[in-house]
C-alpha positions as CSV (number, residue, x, y, z in Angstrom):
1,X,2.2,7.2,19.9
2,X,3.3,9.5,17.2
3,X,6.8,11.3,17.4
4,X,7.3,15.0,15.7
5,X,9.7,16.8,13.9
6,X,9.1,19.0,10.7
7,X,11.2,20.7,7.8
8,X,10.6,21.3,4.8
9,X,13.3,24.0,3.6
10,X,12.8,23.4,-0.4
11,X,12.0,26.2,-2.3
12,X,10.8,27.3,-5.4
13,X,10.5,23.3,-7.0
14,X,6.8,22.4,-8.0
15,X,5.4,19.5,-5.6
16,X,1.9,17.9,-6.3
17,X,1.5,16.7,-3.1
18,X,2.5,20.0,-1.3
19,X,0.4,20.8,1.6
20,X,-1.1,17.3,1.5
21,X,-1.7,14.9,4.4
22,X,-1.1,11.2,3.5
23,X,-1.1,8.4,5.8
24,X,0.4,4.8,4.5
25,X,-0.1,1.4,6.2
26,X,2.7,-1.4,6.4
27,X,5.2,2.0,5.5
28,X,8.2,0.4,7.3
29,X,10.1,-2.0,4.2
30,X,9.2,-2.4,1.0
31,X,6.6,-0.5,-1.4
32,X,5.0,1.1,1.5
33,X,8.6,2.6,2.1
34,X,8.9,3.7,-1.0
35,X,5.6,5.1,-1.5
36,X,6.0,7.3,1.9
37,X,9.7,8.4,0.8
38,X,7.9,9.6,-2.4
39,X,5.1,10.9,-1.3
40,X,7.1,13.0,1.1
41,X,9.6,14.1,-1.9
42,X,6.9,15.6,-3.7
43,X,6.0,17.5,-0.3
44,X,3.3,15.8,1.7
45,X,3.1,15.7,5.4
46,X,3.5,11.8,5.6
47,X,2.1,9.6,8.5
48,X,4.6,6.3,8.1
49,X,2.7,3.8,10.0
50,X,3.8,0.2,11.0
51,X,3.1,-2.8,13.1
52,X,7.0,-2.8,13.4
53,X,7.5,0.4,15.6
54,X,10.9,0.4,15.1
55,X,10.7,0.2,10.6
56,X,8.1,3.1,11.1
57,X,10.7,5.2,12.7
58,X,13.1,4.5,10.2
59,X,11.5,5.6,7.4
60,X,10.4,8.6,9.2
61,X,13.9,9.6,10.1
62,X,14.8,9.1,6.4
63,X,12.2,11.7,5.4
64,X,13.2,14.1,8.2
65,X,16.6,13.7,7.2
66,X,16.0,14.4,3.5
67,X,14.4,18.1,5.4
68,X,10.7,16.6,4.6
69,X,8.2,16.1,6.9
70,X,6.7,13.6,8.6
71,X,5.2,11.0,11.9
72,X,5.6,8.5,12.7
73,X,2.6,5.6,14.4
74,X,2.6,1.9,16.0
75,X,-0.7,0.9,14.2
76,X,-2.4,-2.7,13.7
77,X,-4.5,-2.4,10.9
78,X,-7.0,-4.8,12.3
79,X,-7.3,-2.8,15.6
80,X,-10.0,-0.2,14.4
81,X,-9.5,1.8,17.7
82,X,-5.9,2.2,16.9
83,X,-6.9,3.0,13.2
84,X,-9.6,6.0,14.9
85,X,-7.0,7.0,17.5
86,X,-4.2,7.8,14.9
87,X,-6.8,9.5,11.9
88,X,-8.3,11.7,15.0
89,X,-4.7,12.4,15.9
90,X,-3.7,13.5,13.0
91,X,-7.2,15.8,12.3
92,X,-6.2,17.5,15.6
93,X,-2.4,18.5,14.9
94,X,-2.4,18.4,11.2
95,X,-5.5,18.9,9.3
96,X,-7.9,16.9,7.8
97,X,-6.5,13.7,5.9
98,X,-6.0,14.1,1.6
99,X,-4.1,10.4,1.1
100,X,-5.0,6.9,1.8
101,X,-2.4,4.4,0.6
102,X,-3.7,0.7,2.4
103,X,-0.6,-1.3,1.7
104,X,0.1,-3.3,5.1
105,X,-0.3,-6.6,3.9
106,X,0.2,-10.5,4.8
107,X,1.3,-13.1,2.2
108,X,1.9,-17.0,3.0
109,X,2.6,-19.8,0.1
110,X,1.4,-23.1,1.7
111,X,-0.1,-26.1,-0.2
112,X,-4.3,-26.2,0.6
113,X,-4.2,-29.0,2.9
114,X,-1.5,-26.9,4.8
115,X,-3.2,-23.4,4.9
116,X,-4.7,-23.4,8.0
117,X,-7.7,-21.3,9.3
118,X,-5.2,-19.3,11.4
119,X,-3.4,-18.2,8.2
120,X,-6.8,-18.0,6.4
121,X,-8.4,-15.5,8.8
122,X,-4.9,-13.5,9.3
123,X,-4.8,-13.3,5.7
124,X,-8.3,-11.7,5.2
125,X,-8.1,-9.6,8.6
126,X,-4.7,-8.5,7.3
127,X,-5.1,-7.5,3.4
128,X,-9.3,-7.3,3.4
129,X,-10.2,-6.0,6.6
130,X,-7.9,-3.7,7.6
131,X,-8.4,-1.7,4.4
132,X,-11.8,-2.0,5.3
133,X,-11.0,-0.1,8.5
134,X,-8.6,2.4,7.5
135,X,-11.2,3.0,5.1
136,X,-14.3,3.7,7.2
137,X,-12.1,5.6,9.7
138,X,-10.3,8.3,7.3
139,X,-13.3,8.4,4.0
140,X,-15.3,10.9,6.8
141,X,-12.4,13.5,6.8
142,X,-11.8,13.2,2.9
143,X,-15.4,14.1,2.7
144,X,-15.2,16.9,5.1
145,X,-12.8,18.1,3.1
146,X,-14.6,17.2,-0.5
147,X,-11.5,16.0,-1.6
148,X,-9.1,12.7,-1.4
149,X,-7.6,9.8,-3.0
150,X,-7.1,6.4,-2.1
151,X,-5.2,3.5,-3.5
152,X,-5.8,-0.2,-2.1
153,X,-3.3,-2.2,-2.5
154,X,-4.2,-5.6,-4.7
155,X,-1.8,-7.9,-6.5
156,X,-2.4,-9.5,-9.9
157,X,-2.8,-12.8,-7.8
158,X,-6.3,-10.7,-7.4
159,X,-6.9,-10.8,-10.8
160,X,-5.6,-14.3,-11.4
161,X,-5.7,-17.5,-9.4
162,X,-2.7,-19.0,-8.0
163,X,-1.9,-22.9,-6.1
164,X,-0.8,-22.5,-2.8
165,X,-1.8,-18.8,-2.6
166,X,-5.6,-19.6,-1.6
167,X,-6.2,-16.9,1.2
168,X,-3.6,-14.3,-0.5
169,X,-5.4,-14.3,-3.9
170,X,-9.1,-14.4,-2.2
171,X,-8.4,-11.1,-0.2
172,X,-6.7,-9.3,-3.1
173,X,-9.6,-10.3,-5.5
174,X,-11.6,-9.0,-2.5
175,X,-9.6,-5.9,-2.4
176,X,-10.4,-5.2,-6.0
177,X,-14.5,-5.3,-5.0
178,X,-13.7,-3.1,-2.2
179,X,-12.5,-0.5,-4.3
180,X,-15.2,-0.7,-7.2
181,X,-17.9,-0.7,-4.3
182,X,-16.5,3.1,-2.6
183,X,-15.4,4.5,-5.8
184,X,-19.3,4.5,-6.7
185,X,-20.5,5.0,-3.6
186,X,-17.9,8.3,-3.6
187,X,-17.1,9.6,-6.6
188,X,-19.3,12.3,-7.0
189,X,-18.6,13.6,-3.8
190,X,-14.8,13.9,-4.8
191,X,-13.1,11.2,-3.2
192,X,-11.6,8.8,-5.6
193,X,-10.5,5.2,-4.6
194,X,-8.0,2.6,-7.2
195,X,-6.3,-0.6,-6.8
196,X,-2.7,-1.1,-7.8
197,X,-2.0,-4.6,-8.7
198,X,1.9,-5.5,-8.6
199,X,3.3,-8.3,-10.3
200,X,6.7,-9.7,-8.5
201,X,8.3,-7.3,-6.9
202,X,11.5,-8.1,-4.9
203,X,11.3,-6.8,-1.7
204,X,12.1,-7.9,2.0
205,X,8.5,-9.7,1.8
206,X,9.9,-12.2,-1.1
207,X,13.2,-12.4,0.5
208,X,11.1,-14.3,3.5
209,X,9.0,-16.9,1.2
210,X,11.7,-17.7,-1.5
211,X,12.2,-20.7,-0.1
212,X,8.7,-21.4,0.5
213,X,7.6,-20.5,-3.7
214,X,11.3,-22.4,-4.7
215,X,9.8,-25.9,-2.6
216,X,5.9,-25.2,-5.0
217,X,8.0,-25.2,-8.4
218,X,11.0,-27.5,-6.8
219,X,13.3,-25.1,-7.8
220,X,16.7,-23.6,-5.6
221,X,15.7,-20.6,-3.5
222,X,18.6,-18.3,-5.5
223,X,16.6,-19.2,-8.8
224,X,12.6,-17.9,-7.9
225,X,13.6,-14.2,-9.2
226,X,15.8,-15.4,-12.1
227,X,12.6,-17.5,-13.1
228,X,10.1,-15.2,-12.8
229,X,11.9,-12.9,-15.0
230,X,12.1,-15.6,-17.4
231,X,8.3,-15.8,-17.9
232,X,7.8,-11.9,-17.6
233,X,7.5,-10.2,-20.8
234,X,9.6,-7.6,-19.7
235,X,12.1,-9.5,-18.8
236,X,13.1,-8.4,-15.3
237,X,11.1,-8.6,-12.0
238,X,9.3,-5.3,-10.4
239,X,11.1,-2.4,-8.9
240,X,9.3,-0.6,-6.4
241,X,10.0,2.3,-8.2
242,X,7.9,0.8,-10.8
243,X,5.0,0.5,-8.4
244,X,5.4,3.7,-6.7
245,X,5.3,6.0,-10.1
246,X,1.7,4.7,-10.9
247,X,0.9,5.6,-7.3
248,X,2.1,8.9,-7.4
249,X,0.2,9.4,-11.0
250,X,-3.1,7.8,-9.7
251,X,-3.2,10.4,-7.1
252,X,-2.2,13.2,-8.2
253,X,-4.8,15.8,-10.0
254,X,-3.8,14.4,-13.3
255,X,-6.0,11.3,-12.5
256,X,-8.8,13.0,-11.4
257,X,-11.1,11.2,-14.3
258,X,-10.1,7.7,-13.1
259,X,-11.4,5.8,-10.3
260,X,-12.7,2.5,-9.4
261,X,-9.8,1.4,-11.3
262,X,-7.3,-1.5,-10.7
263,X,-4.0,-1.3,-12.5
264,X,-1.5,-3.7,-13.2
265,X,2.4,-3.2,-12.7
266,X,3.9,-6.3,-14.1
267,X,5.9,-6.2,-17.4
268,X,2.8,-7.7,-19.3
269,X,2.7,-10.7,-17.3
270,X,-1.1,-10.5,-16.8
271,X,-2.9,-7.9,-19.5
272,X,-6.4,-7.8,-17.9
């Protein structure tokens, strides 16, 4: 079910995304927060949706509360019915979609012999499939339209192999064919589709498996972020800030030349 309010009092500032209608998966902590929060500031009509009901509604009430606009949805990404309920939803009382950011996602650090099929499939249904979904249900109004952007969330763990991460890295690497396959499938009919591939990012999603990464390198669980910043170039871990600045490039008009694309936001810990 989707709860309304709208205002959007700001005048005279320059937003790219004014007018725009963006939805966002797994919006309720973390980057997806941050994307919708600034996706909203730049003056998009944003569609926080969560499988946490009550995180959606949060971050909803933040952008109401900062006079933006937006709903906010109960959505299981691997439910396609739920997907083609809230895309038709929206059509109806808002206009046809412009956005696509797939970021609900499903990480679990287990060692091979202890990642069962049950996290396996979760895994790919989570991070592979339900972009799949969100996908097929929301590409046919971008194309009514003749206009959209997408951005599927990878990792660099799709880029780069990582023990104990089997089923995370195989549906990010997947991710990152997904989007190569609809950019040229869609490109010339002027929807655009990229990958944004995170490093470490600290975020209420690492705060759960610290302990879980801090057991693979026998570390202490208060060390993981001081020793990933020790390997990154950089020299600090992610911000989502970091994460949602490429985002807000990659679909805005400047970007129009680039798609099919999968772009790392890591501090030069993996250049490829």
């Amino acid at each position: 079910m989707a709860h309304l309010e709208l205002s959007n009092k700001k005048r005279g500032i320059i937003l790219q995304f004014k007018n725009k209608i963006a939805v966002v998966t797994g919006a309720g902590s973390g980057i997806g927060r941050g994307v919708s929060l600034m996706l909203a500031k730049e003056g998009a009509m944003v569609i926080v949706t969560d499988l946490n009901e009550e995180n959606a509604k949060k971050v909803s009430d933040e952008i109401l509360a900062n006079e933006e606009k937006s709903v906010y949805f109960k959505l299981d990404v691997t439910k396609s019915n739920e997907i083609t309920s809230m895309s038709e939803y929206v059509k109806e009382n808002f206009g046809l979609i412009d956005i696509l950011v797939n970021n609900a996602g499903l990480s679990v650090i287990t060692p091979f012999f202890k990642h069962t099929e049950e996290i396996w499939d979760r895994t790919m249904e989570i991070n592979l499939k339900g972009q799949f979904l969100c996908c097929r249900a929301i590409i046919p109004q971008m194309l009514e339209k003749g206009a959209g952007s997408i951005i599927n969330m990878s990792s660099q763990s799709g880029k780069v192999g990582t023990n104990d991460y089997q089923a995370y890295c195989a549906s990010k690497f997947g991710v990152i064919g997904l989007t190569q396959a609809l950019s040229k499938e869609f490109a010339g009919k002027g929807v655009r589709v990229n990958s944004v591939c995170p490093g470490v990012v600290y975020t209420s999603m690492w705060e759960k498996q610290k302990a879980d990464y801090a057991a693979k390198k026998s570390i202490d669980s208060e060390e993981v972020m001081n020793y990933f910043a020790g390997k990154i170039p950089k020299g600090r871990v992610g911000k989502v800030e970091d994460v949602t600045n490429t985002i807000s490039f990659l679909l805005s008009d400047q970007a129009d030349y680039i798609t099919g694309q999968a772009i790392n936001v890591n501090g030069g810990d993996i250049m490829f």
